[in-house]
gemmi code that builds the backbone of each chain (N, CA, C; Angstrom):
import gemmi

chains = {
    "A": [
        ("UNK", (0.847, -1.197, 0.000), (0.000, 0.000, 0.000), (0.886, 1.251, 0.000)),
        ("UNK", (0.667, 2.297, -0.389), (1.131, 3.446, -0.981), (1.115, 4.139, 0.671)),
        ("UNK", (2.263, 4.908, 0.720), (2.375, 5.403, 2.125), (1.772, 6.150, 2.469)),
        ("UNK", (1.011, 7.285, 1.310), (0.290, 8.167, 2.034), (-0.906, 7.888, 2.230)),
        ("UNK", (-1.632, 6.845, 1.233), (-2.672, 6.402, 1.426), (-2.822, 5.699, 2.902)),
        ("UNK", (-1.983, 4.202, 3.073), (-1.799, 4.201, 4.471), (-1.663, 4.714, 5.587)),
        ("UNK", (-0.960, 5.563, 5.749), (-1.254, 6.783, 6.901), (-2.831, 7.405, 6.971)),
        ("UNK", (-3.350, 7.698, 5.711), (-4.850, 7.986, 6.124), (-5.729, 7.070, 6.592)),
        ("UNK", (-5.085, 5.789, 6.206), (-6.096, 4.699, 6.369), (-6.173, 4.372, 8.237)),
        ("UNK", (-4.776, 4.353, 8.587), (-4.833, 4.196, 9.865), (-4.946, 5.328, 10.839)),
        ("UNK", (-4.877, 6.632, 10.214), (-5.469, 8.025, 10.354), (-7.249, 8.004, 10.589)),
        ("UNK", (-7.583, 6.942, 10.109), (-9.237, 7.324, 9.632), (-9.559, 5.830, 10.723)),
        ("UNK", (-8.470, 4.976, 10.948), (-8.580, 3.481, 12.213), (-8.492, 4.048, 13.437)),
        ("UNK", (-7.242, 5.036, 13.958), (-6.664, 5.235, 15.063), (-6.631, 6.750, 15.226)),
        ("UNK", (-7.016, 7.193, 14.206), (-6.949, 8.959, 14.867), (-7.427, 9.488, 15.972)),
        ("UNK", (-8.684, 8.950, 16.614), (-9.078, 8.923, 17.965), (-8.418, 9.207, 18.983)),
        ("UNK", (-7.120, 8.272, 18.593), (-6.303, 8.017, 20.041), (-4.840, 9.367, 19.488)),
        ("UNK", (-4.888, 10.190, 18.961), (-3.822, 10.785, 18.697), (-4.404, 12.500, 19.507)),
        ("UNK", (-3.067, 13.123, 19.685), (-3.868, 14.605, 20.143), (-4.771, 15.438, 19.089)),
        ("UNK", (-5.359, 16.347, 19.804), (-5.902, 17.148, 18.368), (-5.243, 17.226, 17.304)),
        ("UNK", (-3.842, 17.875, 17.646), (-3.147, 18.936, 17.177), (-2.276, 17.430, 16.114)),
        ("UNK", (-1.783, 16.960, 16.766), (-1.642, 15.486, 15.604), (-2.775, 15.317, 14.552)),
        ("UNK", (-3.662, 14.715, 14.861), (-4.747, 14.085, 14.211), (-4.894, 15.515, 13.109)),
        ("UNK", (-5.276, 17.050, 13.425), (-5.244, 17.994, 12.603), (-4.343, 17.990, 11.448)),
        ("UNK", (-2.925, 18.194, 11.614), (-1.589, 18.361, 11.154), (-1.164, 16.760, 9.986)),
        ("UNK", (-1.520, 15.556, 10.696), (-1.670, 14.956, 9.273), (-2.776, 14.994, 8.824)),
        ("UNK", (-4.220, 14.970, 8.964), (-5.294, 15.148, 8.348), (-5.041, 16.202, 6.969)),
        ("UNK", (-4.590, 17.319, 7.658), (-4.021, 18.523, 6.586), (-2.961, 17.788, 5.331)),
        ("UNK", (-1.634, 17.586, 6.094), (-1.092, 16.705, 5.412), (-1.089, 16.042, 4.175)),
        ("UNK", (-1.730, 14.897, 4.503), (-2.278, 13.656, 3.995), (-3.466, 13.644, 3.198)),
        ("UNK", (-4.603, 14.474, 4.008), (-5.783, 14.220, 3.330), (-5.940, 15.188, 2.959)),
        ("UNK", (-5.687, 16.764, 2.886), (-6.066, 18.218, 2.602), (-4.865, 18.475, 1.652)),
        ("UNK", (-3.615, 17.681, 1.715), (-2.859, 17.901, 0.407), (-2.153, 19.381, 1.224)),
        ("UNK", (-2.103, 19.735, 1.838), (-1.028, 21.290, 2.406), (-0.180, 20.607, 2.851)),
        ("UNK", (0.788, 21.805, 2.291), (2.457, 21.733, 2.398), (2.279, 22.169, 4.377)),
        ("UNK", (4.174, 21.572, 4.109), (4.081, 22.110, 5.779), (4.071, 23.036, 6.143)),
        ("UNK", (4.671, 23.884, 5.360), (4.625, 25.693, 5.307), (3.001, 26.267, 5.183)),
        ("UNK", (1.955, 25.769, 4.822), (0.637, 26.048, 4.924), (0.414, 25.842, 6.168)),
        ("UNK", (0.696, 24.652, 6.699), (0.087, 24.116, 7.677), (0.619, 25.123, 9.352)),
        ("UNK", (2.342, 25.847, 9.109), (2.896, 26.275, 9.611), (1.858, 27.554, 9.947)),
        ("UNK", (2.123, 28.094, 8.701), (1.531, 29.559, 8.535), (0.270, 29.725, 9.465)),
        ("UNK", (-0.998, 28.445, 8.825), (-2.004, 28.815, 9.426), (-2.108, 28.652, 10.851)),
        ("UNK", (-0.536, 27.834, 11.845), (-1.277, 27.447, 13.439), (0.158, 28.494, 13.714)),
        ("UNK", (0.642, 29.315, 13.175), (1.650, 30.526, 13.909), (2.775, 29.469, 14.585)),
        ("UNK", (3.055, 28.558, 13.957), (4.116, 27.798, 14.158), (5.517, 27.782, 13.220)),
        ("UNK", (6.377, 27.312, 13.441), (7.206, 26.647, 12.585), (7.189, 25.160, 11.802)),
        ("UNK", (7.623, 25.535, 10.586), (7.374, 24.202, 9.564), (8.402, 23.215, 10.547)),
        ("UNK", (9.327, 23.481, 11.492), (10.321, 22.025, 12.241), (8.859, 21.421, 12.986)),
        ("UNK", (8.146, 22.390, 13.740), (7.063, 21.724, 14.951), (6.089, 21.356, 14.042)),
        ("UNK", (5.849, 21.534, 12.915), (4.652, 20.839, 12.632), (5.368, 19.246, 11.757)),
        ("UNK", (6.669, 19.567, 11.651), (7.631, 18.368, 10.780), (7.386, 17.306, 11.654)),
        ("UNK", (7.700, 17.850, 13.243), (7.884, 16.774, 14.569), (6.650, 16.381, 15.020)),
        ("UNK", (5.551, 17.534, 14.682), (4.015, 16.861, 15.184), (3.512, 15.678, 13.993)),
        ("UNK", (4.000, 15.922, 13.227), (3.497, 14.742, 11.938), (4.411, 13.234, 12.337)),
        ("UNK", (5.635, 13.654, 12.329), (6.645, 12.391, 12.571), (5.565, 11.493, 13.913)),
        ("UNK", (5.601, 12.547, 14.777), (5.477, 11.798, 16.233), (3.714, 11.039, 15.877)),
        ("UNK", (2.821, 11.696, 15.339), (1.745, 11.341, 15.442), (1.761, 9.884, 14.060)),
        ("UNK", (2.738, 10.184, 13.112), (2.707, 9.083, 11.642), (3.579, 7.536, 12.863)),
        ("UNK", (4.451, 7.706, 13.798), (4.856, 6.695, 14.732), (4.002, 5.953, 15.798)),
        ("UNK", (2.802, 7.096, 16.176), (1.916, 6.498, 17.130), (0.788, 5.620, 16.008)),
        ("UNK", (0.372, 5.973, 15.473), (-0.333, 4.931, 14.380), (0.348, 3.567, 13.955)),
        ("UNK", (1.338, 3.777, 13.679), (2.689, 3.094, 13.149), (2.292, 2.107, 14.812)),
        ("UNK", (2.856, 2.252, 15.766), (2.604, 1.490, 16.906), (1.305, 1.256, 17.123)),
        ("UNK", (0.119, 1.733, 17.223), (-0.991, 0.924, 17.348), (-1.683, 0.157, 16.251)),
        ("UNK", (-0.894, 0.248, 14.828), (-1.132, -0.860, 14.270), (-0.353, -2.506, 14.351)),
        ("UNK", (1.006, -1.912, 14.859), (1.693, -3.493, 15.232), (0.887, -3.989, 16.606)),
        ("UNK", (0.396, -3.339, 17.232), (-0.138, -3.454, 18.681), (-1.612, -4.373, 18.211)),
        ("UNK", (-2.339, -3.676, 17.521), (-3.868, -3.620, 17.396), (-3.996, -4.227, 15.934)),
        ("UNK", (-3.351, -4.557, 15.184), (-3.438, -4.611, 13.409), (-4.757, -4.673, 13.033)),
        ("UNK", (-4.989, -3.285, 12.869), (-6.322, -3.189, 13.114), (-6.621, -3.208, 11.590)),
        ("UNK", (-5.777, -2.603, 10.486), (-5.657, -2.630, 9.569), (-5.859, -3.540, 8.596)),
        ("UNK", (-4.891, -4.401, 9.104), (-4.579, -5.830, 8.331), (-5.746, -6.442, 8.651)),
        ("UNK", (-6.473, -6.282, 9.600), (-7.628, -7.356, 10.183), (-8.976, -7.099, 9.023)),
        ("UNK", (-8.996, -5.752, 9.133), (-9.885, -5.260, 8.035), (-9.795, -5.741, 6.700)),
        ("UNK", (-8.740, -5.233, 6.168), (-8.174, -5.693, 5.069), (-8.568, -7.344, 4.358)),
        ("UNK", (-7.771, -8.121, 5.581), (-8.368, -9.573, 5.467), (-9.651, -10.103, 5.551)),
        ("UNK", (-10.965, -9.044, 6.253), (-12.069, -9.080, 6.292), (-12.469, -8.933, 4.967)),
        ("UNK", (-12.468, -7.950, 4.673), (-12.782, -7.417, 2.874), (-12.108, -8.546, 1.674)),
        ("UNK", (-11.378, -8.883, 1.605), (-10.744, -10.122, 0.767), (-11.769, -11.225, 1.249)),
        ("UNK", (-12.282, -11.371, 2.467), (-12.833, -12.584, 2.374), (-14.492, -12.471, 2.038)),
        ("UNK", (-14.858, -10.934, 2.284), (-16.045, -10.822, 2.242), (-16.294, -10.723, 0.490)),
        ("UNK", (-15.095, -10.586, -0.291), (-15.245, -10.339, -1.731), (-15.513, -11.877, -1.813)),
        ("UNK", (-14.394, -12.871, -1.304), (-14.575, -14.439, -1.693), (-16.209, -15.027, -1.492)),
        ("UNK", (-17.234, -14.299, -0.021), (-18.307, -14.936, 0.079), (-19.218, -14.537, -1.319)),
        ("UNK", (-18.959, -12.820, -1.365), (-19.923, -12.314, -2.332), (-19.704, -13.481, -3.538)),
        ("UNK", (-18.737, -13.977, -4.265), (-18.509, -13.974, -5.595), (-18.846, -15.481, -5.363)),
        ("UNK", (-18.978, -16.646, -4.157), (-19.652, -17.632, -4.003), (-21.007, -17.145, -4.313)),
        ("UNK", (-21.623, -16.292, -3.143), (-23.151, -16.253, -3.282), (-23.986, -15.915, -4.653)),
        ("UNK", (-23.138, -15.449, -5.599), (-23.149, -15.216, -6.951), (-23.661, -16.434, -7.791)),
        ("UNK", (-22.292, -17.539, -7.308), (-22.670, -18.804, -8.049), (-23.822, -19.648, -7.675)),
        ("UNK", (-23.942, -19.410, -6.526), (-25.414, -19.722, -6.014), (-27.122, -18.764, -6.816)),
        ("UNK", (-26.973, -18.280, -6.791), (-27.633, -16.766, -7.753), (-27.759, -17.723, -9.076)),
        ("UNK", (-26.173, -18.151, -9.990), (-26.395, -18.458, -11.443), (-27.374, -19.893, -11.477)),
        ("UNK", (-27.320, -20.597, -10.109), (-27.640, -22.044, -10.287), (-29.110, -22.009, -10.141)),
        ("UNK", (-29.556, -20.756, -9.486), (-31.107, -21.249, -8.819), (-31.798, -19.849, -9.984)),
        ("UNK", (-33.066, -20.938, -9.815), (-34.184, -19.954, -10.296), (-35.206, -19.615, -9.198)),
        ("UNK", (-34.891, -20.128, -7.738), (-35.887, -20.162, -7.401), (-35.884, -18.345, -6.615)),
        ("UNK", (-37.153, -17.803, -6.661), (-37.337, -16.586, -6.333), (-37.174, -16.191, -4.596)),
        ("UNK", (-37.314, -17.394, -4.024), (-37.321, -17.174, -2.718), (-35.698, -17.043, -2.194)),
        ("UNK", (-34.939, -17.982, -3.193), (-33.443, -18.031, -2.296), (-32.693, -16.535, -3.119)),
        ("UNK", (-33.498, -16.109, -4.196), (-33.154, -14.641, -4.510), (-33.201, -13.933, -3.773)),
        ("UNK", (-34.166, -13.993, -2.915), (-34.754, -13.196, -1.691), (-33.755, -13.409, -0.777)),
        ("UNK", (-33.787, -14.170, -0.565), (-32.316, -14.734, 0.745), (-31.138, -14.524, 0.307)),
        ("UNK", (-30.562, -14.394, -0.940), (-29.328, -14.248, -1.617), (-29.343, -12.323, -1.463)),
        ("UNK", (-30.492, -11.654, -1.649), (-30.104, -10.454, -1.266), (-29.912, -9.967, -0.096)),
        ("UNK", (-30.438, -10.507, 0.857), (-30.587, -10.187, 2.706), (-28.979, -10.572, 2.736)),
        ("UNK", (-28.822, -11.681, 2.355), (-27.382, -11.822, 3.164), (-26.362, -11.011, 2.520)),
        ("UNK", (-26.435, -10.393, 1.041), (-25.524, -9.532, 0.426), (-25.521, -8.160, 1.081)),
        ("UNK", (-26.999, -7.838, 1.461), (-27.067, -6.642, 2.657), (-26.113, -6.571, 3.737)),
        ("UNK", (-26.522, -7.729, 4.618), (-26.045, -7.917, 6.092), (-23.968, -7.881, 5.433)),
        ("UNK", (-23.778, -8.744, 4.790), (-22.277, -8.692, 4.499), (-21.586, -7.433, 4.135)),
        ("UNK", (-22.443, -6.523, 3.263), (-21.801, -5.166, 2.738), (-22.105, -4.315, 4.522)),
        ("UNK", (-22.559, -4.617, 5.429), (-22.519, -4.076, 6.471), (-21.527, -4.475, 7.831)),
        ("UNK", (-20.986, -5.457, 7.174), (-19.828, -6.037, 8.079), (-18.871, -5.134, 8.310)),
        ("UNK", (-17.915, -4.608, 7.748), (-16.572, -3.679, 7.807), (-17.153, -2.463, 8.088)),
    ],
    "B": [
        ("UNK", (-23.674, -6.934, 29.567), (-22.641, -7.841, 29.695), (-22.171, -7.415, 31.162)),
        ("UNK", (-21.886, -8.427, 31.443), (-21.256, -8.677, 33.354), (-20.393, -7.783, 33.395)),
        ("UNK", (-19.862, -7.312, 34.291), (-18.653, -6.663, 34.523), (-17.337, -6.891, 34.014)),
        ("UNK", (-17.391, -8.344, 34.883), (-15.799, -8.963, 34.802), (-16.019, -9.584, 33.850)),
        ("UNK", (-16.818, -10.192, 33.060), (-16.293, -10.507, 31.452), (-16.538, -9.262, 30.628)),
        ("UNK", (-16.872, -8.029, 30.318), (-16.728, -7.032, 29.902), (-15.451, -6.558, 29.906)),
        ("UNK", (-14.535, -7.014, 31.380), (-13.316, -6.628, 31.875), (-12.090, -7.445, 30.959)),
        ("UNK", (-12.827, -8.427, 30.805), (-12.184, -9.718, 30.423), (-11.928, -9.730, 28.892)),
        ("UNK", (-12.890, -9.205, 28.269), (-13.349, -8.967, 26.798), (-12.248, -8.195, 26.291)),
        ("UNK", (-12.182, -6.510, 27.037), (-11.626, -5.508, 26.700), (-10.290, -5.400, 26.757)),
        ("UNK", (-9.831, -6.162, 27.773), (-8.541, -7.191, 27.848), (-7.755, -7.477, 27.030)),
        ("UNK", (-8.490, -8.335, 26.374), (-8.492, -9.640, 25.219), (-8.089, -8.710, 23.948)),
        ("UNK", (-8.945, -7.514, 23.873), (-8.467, -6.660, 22.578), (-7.546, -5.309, 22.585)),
        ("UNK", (-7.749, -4.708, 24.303), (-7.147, -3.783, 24.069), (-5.531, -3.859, 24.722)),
        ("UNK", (-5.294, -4.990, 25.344), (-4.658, -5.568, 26.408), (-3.107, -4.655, 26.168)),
        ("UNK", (-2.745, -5.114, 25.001), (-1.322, -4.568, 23.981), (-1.275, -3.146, 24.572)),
        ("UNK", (-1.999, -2.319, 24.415), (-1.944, -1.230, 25.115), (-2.096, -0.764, 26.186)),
        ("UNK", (-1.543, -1.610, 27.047), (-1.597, -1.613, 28.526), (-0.386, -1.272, 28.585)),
        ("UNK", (0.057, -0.868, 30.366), (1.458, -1.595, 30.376), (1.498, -2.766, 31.089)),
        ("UNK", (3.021, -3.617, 30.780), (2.829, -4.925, 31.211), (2.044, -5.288, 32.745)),
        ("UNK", (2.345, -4.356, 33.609), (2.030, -4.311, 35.157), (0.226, -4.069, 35.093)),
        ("UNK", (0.111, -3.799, 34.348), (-1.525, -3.352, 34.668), (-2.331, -4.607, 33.683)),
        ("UNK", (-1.882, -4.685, 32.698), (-2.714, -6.370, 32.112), (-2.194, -7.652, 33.309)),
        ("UNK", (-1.064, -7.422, 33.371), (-0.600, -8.649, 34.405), (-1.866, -9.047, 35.162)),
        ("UNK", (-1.746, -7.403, 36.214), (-2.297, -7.403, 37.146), (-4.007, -8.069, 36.899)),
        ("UNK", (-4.834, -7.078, 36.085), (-5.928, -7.124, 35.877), (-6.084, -8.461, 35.252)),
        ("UNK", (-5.345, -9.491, 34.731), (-4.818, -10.501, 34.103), (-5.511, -11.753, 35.377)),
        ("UNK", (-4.184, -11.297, 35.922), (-4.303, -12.155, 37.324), (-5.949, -12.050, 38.177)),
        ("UNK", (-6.306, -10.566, 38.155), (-7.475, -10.353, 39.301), (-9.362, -10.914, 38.062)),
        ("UNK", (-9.271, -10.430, 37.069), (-10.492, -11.090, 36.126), (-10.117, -12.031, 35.753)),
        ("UNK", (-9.203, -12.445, 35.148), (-9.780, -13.758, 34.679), (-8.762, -15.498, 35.725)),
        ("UNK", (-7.470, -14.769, 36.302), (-7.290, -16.381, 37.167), (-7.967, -15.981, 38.053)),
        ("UNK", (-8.592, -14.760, 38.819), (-9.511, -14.898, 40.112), (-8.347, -15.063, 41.210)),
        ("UNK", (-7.279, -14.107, 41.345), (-6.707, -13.820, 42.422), (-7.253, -12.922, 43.295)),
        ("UNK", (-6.606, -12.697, 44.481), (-7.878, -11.325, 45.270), (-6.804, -10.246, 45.017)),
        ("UNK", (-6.823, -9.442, 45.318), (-5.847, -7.945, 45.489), (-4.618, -8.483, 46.640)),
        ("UNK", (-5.256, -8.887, 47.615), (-4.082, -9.430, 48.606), (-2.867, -10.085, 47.989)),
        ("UNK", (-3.718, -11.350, 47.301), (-2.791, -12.482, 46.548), (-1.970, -11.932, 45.659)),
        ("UNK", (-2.648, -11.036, 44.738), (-1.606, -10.131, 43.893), (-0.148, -9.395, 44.337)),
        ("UNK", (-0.831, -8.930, 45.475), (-0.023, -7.609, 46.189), (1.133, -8.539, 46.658)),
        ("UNK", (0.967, -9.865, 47.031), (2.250, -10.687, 47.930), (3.198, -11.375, 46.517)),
        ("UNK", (1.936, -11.739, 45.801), (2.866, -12.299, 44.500), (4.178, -10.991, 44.263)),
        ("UNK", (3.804, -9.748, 44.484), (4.769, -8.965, 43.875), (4.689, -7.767, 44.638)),
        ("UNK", (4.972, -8.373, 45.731), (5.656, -7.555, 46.927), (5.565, -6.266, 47.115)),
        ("UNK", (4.452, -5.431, 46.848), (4.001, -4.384, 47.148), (2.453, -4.134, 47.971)),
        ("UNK", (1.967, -3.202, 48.306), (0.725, -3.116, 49.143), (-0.752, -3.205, 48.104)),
        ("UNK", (-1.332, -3.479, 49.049), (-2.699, -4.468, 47.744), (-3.378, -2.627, 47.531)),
        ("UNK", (-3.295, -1.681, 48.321), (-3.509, 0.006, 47.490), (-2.231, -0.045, 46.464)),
        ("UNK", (-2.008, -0.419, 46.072), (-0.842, -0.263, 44.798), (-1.369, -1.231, 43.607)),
        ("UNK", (-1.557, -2.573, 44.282), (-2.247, -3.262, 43.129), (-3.856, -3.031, 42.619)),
        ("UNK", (-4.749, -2.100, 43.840), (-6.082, -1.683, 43.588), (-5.680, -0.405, 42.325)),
        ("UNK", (-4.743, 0.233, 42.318), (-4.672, 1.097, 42.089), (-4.553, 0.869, 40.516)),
        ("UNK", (-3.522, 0.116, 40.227), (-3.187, -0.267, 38.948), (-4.002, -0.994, 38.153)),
        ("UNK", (-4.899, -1.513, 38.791), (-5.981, -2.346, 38.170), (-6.689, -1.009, 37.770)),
        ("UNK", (-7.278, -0.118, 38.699), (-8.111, 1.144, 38.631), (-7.898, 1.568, 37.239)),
        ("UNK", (-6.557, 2.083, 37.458), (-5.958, 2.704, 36.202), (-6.052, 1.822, 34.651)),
        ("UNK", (-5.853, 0.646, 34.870), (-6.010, -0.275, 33.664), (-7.220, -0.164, 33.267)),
        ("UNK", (-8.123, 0.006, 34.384), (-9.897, -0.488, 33.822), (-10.164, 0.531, 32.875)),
        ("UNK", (-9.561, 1.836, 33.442), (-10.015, 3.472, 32.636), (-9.575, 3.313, 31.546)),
        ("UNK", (-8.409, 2.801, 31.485), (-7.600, 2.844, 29.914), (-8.679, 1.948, 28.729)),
        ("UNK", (-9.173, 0.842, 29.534), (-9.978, -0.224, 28.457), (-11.044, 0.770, 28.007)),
        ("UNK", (-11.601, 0.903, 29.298), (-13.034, 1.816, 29.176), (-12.372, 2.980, 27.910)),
        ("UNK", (-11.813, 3.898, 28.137), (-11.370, 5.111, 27.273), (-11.210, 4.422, 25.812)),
        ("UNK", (-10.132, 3.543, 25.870), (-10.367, 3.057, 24.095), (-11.213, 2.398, 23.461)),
        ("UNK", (-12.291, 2.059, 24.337), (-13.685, 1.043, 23.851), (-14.566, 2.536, 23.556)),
        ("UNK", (-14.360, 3.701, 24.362), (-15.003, 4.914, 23.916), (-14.424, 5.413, 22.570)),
        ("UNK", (-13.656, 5.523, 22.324), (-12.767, 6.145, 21.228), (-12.906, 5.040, 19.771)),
        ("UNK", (-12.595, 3.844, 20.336), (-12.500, 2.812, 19.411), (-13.469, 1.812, 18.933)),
        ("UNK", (-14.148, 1.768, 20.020), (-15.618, 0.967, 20.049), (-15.679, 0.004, 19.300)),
        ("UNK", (-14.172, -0.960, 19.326), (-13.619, -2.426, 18.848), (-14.804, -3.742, 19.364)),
        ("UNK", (-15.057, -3.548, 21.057), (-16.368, -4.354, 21.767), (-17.538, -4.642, 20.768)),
        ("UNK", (-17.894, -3.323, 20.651), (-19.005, -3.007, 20.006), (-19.192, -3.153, 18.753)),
        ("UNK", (-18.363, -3.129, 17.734), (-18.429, -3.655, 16.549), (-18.345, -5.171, 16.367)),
        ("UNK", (-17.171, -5.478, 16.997), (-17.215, -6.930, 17.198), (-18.399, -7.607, 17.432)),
        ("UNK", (-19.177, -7.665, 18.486), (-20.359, -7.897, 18.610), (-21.707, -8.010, 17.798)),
        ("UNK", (-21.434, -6.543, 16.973), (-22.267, -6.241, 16.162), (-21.723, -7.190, 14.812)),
        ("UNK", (-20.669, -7.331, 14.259), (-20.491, -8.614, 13.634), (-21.056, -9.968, 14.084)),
        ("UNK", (-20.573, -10.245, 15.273), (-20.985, -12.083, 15.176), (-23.019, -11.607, 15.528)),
        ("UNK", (-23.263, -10.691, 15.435), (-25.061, -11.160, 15.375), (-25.383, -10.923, 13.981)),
        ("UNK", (-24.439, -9.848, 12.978), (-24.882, -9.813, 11.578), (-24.405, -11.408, 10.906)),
        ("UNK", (-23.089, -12.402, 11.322), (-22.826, -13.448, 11.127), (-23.629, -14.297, 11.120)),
        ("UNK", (-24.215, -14.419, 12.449), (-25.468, -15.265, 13.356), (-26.609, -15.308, 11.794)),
        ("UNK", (-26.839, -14.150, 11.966), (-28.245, -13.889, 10.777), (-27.684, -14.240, 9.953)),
        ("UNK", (-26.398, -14.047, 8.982), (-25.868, -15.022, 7.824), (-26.226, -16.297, 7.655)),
        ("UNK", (-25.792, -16.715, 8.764), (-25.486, -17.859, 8.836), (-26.850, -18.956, 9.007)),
        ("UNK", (-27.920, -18.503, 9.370), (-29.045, -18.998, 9.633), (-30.102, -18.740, 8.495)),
        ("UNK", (-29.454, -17.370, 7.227), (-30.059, -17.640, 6.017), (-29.774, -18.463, 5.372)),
        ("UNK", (-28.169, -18.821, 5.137), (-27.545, -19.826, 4.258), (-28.043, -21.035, 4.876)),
        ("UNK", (-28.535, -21.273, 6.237), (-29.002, -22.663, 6.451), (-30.585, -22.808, 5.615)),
        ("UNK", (-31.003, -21.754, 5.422), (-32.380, -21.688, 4.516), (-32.325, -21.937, 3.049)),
        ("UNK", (-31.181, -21.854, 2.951), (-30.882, -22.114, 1.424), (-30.712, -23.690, 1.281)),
        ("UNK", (-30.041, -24.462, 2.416), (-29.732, -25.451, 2.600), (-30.530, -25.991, 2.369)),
        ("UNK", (-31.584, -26.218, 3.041), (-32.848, -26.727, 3.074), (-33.858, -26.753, 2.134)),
        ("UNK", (-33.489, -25.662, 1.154), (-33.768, -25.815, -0.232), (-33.800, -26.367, -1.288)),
        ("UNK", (-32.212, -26.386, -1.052), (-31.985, -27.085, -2.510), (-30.903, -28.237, -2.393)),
        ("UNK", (-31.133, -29.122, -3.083), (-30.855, -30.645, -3.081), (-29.423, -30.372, -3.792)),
        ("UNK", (-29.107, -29.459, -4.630), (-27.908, -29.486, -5.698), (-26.645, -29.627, -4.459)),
        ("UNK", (-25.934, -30.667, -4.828), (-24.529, -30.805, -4.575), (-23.575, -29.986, -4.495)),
        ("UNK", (-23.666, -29.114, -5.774), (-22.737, -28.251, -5.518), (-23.232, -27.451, -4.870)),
        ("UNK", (-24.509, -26.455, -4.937), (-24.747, -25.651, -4.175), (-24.357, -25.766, -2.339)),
        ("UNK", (-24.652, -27.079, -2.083), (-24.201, -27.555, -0.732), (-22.723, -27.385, -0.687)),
        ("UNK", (-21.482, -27.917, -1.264), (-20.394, -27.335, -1.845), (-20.268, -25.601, -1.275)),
        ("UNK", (-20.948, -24.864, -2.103), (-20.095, -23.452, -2.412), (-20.675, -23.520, -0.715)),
        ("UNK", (-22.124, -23.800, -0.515), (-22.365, -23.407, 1.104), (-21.861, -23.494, 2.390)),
        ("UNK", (-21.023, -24.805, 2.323), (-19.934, -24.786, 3.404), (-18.604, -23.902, 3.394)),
        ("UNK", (-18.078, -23.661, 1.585), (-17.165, -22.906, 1.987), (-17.441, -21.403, 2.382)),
        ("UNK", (-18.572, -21.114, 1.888), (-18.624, -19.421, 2.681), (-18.922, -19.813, 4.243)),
        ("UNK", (-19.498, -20.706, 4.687), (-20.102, -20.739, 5.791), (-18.249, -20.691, 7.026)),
        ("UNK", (-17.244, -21.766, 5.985), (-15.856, -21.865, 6.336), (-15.373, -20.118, 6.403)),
        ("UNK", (-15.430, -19.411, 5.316), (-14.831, -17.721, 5.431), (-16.109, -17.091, 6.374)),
        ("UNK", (-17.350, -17.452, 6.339), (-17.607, -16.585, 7.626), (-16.765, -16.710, 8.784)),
        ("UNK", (-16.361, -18.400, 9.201), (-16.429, -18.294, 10.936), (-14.948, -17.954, 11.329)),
        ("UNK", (-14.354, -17.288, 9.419), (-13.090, -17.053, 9.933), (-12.785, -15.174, 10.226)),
        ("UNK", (-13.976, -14.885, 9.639), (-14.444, -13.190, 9.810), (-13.982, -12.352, 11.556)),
        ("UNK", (-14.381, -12.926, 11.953), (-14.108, -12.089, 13.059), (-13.109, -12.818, 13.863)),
    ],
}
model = gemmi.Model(1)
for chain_id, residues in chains.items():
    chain = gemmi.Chain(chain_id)
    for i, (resn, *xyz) in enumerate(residues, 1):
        res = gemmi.Residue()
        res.name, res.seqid = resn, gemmi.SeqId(i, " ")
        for name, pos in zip(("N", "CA", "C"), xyz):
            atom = gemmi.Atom()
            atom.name, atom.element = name, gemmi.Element(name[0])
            atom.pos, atom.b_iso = gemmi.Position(*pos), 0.0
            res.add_atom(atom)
        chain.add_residue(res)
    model.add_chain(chain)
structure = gemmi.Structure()
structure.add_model(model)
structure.setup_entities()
């Protein structure tokens, strides 16, 4: 996975647990696309403290995903929830019957509501 | 949910982010069922030191089950599973095809590996 994408991803898992002023500063970052010098300008800081608020907050994610792999867990959820969908499919091509259509959509519901 | 398996639960997921002294502890007091005394002699300090650290551990679970609400999703998976799993037995009961019985055990195999 692409690093910046990852950082949002576990930005958007674990940002909760980071300070404001973290969680703000890569949000900006990462997801708002501003340089550090934007990011500087607008909190009356220096581009080093907002360099060190990004480092420190991109390490605490970094640790509560080896801690929590909260990531990977997901991840492996979705790969498997693609494997049920594309079974329940073949089930779908075999039947005509209207009722297990009915049941073939409830459970495609309940599954796209898993993650 | 009970206390001490609530205690026990939050443990189980948030535990990593403990420090070692406070899962130990809370380790030892929910789930082997030591008292505070027994703790406190196992490791030679006063059982207000081991009340204390447990205290502190419980807040930490509580705080990231607020923030993270890992319990609560979890949960909310194995009852959307539950309902999966009790449609695909409706399908079962349906239909006689072989294979369909086939594809049905293996999703029924990637559900119970979902959570």
């Amino acid at each position: 996975m692409e690093k910046n994408i990852e950082i949002s991803v576990l930005c958007e898992i674990y940002g909760k647990l980071l300070t404001d002023k973290q969680y703000e500063f890569l949000d900006d970052y990462y997801n708002n696309d501003l340089s550090l010098s934007e990011i500087a300008e607008n909190n009356n800081i220096t581009r080093q403290a907002v360099r060190d608020n990004i480092k420190k907050g991109e390490n605490k994610l970094f640790e509560y995903e080896e801690k929590l792999g909260l990531m990977k867990k997901t991840l492996l959820q979705e790969e498997k929830i693609a494997i049920i969908l594309s079974e329940l499919n073949k089930i779908q091509d075999k039947s005509s019957d209207k009722q297990v259509a009915k049941i073939l959509e409830h459970i495609k519901n309940e599954l796209n509501c898993l993650v």
